[in-house]
Structures are given as structure tokens and as C-alpha cells.
C-alpha atoms as one frame of an Amber mdcrd trajectory, in Angstrom:
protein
  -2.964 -32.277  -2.359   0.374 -34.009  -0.917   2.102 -29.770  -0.401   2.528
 -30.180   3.495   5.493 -29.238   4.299   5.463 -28.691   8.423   3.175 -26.042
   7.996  -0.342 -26.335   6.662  -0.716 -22.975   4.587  -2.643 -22.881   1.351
   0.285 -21.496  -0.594   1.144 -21.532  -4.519   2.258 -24.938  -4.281  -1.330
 -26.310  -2.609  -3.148 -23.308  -5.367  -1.177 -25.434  -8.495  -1.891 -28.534
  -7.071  -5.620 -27.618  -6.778  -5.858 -26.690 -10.221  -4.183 -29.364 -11.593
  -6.819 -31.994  -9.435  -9.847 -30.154 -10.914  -8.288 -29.836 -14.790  -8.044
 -33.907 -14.271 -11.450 -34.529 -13.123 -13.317 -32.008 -15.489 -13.817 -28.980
 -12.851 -13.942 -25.613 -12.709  -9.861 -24.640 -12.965  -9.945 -21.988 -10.243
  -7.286 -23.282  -7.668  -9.658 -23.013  -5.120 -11.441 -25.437  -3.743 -15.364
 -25.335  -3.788 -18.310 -27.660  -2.553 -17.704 -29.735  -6.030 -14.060 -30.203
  -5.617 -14.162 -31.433  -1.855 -16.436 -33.378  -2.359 -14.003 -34.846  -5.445
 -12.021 -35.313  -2.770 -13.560 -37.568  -1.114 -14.773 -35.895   1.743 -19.036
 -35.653   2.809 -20.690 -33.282   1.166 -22.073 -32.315   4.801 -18.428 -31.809
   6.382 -17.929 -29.123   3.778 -20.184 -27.023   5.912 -19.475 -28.658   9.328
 -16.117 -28.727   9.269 -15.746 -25.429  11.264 -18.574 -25.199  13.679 -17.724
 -27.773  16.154 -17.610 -26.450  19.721 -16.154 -28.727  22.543 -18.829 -29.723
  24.354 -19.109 -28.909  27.761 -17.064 -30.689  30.494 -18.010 -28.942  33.583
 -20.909 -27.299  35.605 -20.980 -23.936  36.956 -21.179 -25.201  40.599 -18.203
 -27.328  40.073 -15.478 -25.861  41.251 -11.877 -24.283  39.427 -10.078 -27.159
  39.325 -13.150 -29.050  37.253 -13.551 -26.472  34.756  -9.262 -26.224  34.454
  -9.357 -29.861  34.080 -11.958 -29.712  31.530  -9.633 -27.593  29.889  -6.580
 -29.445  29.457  -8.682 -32.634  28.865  -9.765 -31.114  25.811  -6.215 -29.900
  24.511  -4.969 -33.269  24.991  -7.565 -34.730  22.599  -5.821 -32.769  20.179
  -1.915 -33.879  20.736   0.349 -34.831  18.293  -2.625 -33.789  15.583  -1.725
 -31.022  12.860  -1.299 -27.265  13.249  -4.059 -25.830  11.015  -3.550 -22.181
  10.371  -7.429 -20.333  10.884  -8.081 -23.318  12.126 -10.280 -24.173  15.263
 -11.961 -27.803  13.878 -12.673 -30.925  15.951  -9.939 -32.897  17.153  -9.725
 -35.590  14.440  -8.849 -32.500  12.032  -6.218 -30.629  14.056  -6.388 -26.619
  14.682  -3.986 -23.650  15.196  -3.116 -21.995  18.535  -5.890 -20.094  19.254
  -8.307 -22.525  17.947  -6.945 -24.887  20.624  -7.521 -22.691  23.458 -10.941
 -21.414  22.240 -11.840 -25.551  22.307 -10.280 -25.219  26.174 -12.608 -22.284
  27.079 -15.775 -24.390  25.849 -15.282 -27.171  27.286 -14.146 -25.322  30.636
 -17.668 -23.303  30.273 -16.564 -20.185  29.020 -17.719 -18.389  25.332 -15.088
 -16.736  24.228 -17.309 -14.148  21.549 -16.866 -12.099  19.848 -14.662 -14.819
  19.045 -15.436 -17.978  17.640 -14.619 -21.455  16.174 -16.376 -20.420  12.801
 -15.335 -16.721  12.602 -12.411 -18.104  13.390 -11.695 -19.836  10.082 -13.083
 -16.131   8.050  -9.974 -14.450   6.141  -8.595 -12.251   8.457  -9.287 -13.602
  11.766  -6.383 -16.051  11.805  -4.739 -14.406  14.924  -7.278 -14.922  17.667
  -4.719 -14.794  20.039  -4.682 -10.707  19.864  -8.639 -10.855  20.005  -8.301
 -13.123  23.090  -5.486 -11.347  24.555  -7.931  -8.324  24.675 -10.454 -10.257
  26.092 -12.719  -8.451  29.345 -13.865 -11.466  30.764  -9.913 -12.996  30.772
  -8.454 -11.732  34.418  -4.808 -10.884  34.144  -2.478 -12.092  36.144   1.605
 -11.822  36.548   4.186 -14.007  34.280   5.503 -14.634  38.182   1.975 -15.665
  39.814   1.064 -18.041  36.654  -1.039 -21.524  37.521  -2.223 -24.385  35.977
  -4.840 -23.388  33.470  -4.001 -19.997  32.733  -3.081 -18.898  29.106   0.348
 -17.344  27.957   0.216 -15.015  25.482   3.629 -14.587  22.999   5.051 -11.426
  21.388   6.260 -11.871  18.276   9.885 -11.203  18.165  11.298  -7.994  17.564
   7.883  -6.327  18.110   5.023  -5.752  20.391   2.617  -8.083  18.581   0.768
 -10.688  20.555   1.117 -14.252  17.648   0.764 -16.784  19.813  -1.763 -18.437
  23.119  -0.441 -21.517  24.907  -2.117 -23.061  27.809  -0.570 -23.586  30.637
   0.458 -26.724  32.687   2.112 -26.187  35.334   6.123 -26.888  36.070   6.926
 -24.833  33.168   5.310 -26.626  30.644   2.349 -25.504  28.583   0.697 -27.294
  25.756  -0.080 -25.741  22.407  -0.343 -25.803  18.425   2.927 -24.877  17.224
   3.960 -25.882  13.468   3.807 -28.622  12.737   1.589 -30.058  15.504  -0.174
 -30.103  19.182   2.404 -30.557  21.540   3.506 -30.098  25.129   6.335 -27.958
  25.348   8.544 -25.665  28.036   6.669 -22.300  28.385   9.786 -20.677  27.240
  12.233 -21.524  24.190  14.251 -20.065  21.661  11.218 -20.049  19.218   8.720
 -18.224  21.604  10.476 -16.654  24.714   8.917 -12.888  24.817   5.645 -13.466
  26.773   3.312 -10.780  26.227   1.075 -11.251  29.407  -0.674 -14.129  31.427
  -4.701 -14.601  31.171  -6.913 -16.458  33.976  -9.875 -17.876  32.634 -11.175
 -18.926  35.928 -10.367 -17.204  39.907
């Protein structure tokens, strides 16, 4: 619909635009999009329905040790670089996904399910901020901001509040990789955009 702007939101601008595609090609004028109109849009009418249910496929054994299962982990986040932030997003790599989309791809492919959450519940009104549900995860062990390693997530407050509104993955040398508007990117763990961290998870001990 040509409305990005940075940040991939359906907002008025992408709800006018909508409307306006399906008054031209003899639609239902709703403003949102339906099986009919993506498919107008030249997508498969079999993506409409598979769009959100890919899972990264698995990428180590359970008798492989930590380090396969982190490295299966940031293998799979850097299939994603440079590819768009998608708010509620947690698609296949050639579509792009939001923060905690990305990491919920890492714990797949690392051999962990991450329910109750989930690529597909993921993209359900509501359930944009997977980062809290993850952030309360059991099966997560915490660990100290001070003791953090290579594969472990870092969870954000939002500013000004005790909110958790972001997940990055971690790197190592103070570098973590993560959806951030407008894309998948490696970045320092702290800057002036995210700086409160909210606590450290570790997927794997």
C-alpha cells in the first residue's frame, strides 16, 4: 500500500489506502484486508493462511551441547538481518518480524517451545508484546545484567515505567542483535533508545 514509513503499523494512512485499492478493483470497501483483497494483491492464496505459522526448524539435538543449540540461535536471527520490523509479527525470514518474534524463531531453532507462546498467537490482536509473556517465562533461568553470555536474552523497560517492551538477544562484547524499527539489526546492548534493562534470561545452562 506504499504507507511505510520506518515503522510497519497498519495505521489510518495503510486503512485509506486499503480502501481506496479495493473501491478500484470492485471489492468489498472495508479497509481491511481479507482473503479476496490479498490475494488482489498479488500474493498466493495459500500464504494468506501460512504466512504466520512458520516455526524455525530445528538446528540442534538435545545431546549436542550449549554452544550448538546458542549457535543455532543466532544462526537463525541472522537470517533475518537487515529485513523489516513487523509489529505482531513472528513470519519467516523473507517477511521480516518484530522483537519477540525474532527471539521466539531463536528458541526453535535452539530446541526450545516457547508456549504458551507462539509464532501464530503471536500475530492475534493483543499479543503483540511477547516480550512480557517471555519475560515471565518458567522454563527461562535468570541470570544477572553483570553475569550475561552469549545467547542469553535482554529484556528492556520501557522508559519512565516498569514495563518490559522489548527482547534482544545477546552476542557477546556488548552487542546484541534484534528487531528494532525499522529493521533486524546488530546493535550495542545499551543506547539512548533502550538503556533500562529489565532483567537477563538463559535459555540454555
Amino acid at each position: 500500500m506504499h504507507t511505510y514509513a520506518g515503522y510497519d503499523k497498519y495505521n489510518q494512512a495503510t486503512y485509506t489506502a486499503v480502501k481506496a485499492f479495493q473501491r478500484k478493483h470492485g471489492l468489498p470497501v472495508t479497509g481491511n484486508v481479507n482473503e479476496a483483497t490479498w490475494v488482489k494483491m498479488g500474493f498466493s492464496k495459500s500464504s494468506w493462511t501460512s504466512i504466520d505459522d512458520y516455526v524455525a526448524p530445528l538446528a540442534a539435538q538435545a545431546w549436542n551441547g550449549r554452544s550448538a543449540h546458542i549457535t543455532a540461535m543466532i544462526n537463525q536471527v541472522y537470517r533475518y538481518l537487515g529485513n523489516p520490523y513487523l509489529v505482531g509479527s513472528s513470519s519467516s525470514p523473507k517477511y521480516g518480524t518484530d522483537c519477540s518474534g525474532l527471539v521466539m524463531q531463536a528458541l526453535y531453532a535452539g530446541g526450545i517451545d516457547p508456549l504458551p507462546v507462539s509464532a501464530i498467537h503471536h500475530a492475534y490482536p493483543g499479543n503483540e508484546w511477547n516480550s512480557r509473556n517471555l519475560f515471565a517465562a518458567k522454563k527461562l533461568k535468570s541470570v544477572s545484567y553483570a553475569h550475561r553470555q552469549r545467547g542469553d536474552l535482554i529484556f528492556y523497560y520501557q522508559p519512565g515505567t516498569h514495563t518490559v517492551w522489548h527482547v534482544a538477544l545477546y552476542l557477546g562484547h556488548n552487542q546484541v542483535i534484534e528487531s528494532w524499527p525499522p529493521k533486524t539489526m546488530i546493535r550495542p546492548v545499551k543506547d539512548s533508545q533502550r538503556s533500562i534493562i529489565a532483567g537477563v534470561k538463559r535459555p540454555f545452562v
